[in-house]
KOLZA-106145 format. One line per 4 residues: number of its first residue (from 0); their letters; for each residue x, z, y of C-alpha. Coordinates in steps of 0.1 Angstrom, whole numbers, always signed. Each point is the difference from the previous one (the first is absolute). Layout:
BEGIN
NUM) a) X/Z/Y | ...
//
This chain:
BEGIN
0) xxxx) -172/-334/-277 | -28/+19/+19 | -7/-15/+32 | -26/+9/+30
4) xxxx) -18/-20/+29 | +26/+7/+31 | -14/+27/+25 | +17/-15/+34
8) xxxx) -25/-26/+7 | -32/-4/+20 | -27/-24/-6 | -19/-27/+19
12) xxxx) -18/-28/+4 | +12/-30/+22 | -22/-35/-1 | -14/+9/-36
16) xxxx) +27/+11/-13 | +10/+36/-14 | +38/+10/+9 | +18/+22/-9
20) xxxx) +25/+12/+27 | +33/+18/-16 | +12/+20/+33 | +29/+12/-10
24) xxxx) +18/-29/-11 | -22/-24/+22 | -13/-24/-25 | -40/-11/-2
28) xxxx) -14/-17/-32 | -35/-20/-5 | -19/+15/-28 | -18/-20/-21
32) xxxx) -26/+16/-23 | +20/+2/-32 | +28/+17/+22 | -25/+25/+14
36) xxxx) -13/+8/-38 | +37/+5/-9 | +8/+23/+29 | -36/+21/-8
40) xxxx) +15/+3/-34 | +30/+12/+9 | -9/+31/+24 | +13/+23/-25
44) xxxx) +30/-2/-21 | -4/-24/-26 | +22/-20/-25 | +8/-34/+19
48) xxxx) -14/-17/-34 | -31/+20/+3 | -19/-24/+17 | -3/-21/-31
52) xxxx) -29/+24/-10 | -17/-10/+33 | +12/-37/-1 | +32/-16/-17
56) xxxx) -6/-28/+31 | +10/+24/+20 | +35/+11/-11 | +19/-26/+18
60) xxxx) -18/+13/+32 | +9/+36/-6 | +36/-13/-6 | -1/-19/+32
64) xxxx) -14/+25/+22 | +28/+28/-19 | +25/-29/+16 | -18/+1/+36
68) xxxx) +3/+37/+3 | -41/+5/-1 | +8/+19/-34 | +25/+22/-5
72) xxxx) +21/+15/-33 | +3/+34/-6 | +32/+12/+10 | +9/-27/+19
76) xxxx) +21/-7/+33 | -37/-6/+17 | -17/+32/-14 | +27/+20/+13
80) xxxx) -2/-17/+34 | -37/+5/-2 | +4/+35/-10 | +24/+8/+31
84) xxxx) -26/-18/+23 | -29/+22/-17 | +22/+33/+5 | +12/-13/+39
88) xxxx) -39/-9/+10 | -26/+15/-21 | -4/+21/+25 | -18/-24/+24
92) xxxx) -11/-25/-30 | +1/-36/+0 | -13/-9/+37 | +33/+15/+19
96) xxxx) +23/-18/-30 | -19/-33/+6 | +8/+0/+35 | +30/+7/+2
100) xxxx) +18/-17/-31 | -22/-30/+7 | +17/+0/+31 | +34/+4/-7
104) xxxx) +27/-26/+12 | +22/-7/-31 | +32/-16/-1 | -1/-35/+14
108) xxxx) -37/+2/+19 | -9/-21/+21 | -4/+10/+34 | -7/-24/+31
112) xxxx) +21/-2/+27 | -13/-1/+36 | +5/-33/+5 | -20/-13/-29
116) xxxx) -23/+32/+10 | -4/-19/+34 | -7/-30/-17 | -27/+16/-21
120) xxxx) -14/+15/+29 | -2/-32/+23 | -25/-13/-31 | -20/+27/-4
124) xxxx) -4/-3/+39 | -6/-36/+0 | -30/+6/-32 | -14/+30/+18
128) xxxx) +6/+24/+27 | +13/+37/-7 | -23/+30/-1 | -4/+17/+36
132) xxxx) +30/+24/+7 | -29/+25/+9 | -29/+14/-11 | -30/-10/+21
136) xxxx) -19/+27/+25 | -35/-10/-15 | -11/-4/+36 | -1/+41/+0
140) xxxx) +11/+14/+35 | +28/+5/+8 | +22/+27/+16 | +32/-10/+13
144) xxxx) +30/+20/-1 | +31/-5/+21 | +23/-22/-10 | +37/+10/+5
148) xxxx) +30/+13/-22 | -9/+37/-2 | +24/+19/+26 | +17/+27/-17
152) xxxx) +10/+21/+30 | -9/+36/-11 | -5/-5/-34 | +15/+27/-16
156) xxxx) +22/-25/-24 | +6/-28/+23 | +15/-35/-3 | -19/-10/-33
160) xxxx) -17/-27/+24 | +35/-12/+10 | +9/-9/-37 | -36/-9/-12
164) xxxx) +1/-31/+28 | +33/-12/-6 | -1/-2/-37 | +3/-33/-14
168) xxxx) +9/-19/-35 | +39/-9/+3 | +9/-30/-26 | +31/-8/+17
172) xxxx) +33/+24/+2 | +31/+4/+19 | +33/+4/-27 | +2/+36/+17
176) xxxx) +2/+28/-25 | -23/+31/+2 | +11/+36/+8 | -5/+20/-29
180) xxxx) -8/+32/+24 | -34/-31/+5 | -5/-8/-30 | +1/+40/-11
184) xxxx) -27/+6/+32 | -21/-31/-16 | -2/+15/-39 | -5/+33/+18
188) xxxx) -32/-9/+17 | -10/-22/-32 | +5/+24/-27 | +21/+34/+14
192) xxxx) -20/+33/-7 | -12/+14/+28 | -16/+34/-15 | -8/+17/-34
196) xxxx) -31/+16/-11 | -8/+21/-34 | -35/-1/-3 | -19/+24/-24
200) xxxx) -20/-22/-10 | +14/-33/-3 | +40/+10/+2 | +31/-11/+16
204) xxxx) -8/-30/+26 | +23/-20/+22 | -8/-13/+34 | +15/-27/+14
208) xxxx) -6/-21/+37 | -25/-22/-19 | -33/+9/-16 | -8/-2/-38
212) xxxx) -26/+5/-17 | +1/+34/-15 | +31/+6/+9 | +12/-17/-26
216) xxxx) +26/-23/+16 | +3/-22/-29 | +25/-28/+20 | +37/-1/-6
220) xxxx) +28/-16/+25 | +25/-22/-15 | +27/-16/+24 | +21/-31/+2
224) xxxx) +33/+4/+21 | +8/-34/+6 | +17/+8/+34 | +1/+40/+11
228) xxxx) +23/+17/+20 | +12/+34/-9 | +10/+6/-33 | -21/-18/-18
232) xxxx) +12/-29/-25 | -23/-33/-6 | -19/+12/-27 | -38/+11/-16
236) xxxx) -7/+33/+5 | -29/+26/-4 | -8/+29/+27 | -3/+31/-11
240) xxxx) -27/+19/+26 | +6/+34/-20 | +43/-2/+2 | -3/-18/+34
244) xxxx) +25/-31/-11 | -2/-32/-17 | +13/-6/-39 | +20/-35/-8
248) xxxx) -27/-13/-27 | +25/-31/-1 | +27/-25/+17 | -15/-26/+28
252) xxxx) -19/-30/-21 | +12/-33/+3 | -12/-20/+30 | -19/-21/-25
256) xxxx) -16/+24/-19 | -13/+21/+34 | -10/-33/+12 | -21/-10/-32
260) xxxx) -12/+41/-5 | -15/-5/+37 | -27/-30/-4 | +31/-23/+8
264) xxxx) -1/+11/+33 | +36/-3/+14 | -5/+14/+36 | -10/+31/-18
268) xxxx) +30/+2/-24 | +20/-1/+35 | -15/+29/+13 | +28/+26/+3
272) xxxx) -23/+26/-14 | -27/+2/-26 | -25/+22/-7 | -16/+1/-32
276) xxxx) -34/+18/-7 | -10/+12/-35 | -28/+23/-17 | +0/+26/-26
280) xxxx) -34/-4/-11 | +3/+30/-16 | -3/+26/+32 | -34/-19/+6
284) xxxx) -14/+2/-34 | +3/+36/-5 | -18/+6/+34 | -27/-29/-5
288) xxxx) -14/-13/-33 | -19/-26/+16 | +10/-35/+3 | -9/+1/+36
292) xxxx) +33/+23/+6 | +24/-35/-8 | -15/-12/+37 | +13/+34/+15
296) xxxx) +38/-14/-10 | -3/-30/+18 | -14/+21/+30 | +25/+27/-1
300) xxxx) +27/-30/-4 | -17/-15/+34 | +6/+33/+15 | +35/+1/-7
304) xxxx) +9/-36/+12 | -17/+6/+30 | +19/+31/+8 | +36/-18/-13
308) xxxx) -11/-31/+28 | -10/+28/+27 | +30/+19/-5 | +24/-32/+1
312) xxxx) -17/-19/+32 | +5/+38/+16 | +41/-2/-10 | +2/-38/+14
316) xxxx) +1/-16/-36 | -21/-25/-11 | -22/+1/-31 | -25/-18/-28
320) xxxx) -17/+7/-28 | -6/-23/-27 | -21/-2/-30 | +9/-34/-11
324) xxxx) +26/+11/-27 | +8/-1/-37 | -8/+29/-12 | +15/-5/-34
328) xxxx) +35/-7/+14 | -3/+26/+26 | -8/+26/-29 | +30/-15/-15
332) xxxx) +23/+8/+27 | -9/+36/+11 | -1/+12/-40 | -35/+11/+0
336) xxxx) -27/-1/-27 | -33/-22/+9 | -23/+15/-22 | +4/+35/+20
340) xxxx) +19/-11/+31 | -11/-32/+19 | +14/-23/+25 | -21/+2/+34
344) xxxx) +22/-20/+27 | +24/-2/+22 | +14/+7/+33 | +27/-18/+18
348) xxxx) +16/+19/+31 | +26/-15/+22 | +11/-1/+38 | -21/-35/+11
352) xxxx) +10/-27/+10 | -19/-10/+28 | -32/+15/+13 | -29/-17/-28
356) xxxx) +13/-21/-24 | -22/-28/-11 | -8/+3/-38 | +26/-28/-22
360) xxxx) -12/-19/-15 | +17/+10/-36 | -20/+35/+7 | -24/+7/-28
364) x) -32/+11/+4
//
């Protein structure tokens, strides 16, 4: 059996120690020196029982660390997950992998709720006092500016003010369904095509309400139906901005499993509504090589939320966005791969109920 040191993995030190940090499936080992002379050994194929020409000792470590997942077998289940990863994000090399694998919530993560977030926080307060909400003038002079909501009247698109003021994070929903002919408006805004360009140079472009980078567009809409009204069955679906509609990707999850695919967050599983935001990472890559270009999805994804809360505050729903989720169940639920599709967050949308809801304290943060 030819094995090889495993190439998902960054290393550092922490209080003397060197660590190696297994991203994808989120593991970190202490190396000692023998496992370090095992592991510089190993970084081309070899025979596992190779080693005994270096240093018979030092089979039982190469078996051990074969076990741990720091070498893998040729042919293996981990070499052809590591080859997928390599074929997904080569592209934009370790850095870009590393983040965002290391910080991937799997399948039972734990995530705080608010109220032991509050809890937390009260601490922290009481040890030391939080960084200044603003950056400092440096005692330069200063020119003031007037201070009042901007009036729109003759703007030539007016009423953005109206919408921008009013907008506000909405936990807590009325058991009201939502108008399909709404939620259609909302996805059109998000994701709709708006125009079509074929560019000699770099082709066929789609342009949407919300910028991205390149043009590329790279997020995808998925919906949960829990309560619409219309024509449209509880259910997962996917919008399609090309054919103007949403596909059934599957029935309506269990309350438990939405409940546990959402950071445990049961205010959010009783949204009527959900919105769920992936990437193609793909669309980015071909445009930028650099590693930089992974930053522009989380931009573009900001974009898009924003626009989805605008839009929804301007029809008299309420809205939130939430990041606190398990990715690995949510990837689960809408059928997509996470080595070339990945889980951003979510939006909730709903009529309110009541002006501005407090935070519960089973939200997760």
């Amino acid at each position: 059996m030819r094995v090889r040191v495993a190439e998902h993995a960054v290393l550092y030190w922490d209080d003397g120690r060197l660590v190696w940090d297994d991203y994808l499936h989120q593991q970190q080992f202490a190396l000692t020196e023998d496992s370090s002379r095992v592991l510089w050994w190993f970084g081309e194929w070899r025979e596992l029982r190779s080693i005994e020409r270096f240093d018979a000792a030092l089979v039982p470590i190469a078996e051990r660390l074969l076990e741990a997942g720091l070498l893998i077998a040729e042919g293996s289940d981990r070499h052809e997950r590591q080859n997928e990863l390599k074929n997904r994000w080569g592209v934009w090399g370790p850095p870009a992998a590393y983040y965002h694998f290391a910080t991937r919530a799997r399948s039972g993560s734990r995530i705080l709720t608010a109220g032991e977030d509050k809890a937390r926080t009260r601490e922290k307060v009481g040890a030391s006092p939080a960084p200044p909400p603003f950056k400092p003038t440096a005692g330069r002079p200063l020119i003031a500016l007037r201070k009042q909501r901007p009036s729109d009247a003759g703007w030539p698109h007016p009423r953005l003010m109206d919408a921008l003021w009013r907008r506000r994070s909405t936990r807590a929903y009325l058991d009201k369904p939502v108008a399909l002919d709404d939620l259609a408006g909302i996805l059109t805004a998000a994701g709709g095509i708006i125009a079509f360009r074929d560019d000699p140079e770099f082709g066929h472009n789609v342009f949407k309400a919300s910028p991205s980078a390149g043009a590329r567009d790279p997020i995808e809409i998925y919906l949960y139906a829990g309560n619409v009204e219309g024509g449209l069955e509880p259910a997962i679906y996917h919008f399609s901005p090309s054919a103007h509609g949403v596909t059934r990707m599957g029935d309506a999850p269990s309350p438990e499993r939405l409940v546990s695919a959402l950071g445990g967050q049961a205010w959010l599983a009783a949204a009527p509504v959900l919105l769920i935001y992936t990437a193609m990472i793909e669309r980015s890559q071909w445009r930028y090589e650099a590693a930089r270009a992974y930053r522009d999805i989380s931009l573009g994804l900001g974009h898009v939320s924003q626009t989805v809360l605008l839009t929804a505050t301007a029809m008299g729903l309420g809205a939130v966005f939430a990041t606190a989720v398990r990715d690995e169940e949510l990837e689960e639920l809408v059928g997509c791969d996470h080595m070339s599709e990945i889980v951003l967050g979510v939006t909730a949308l709903g009529h309110p109920r009541g002006p501005t809801p407090s935070i519960p304290d089973d939200t997760v943060l």
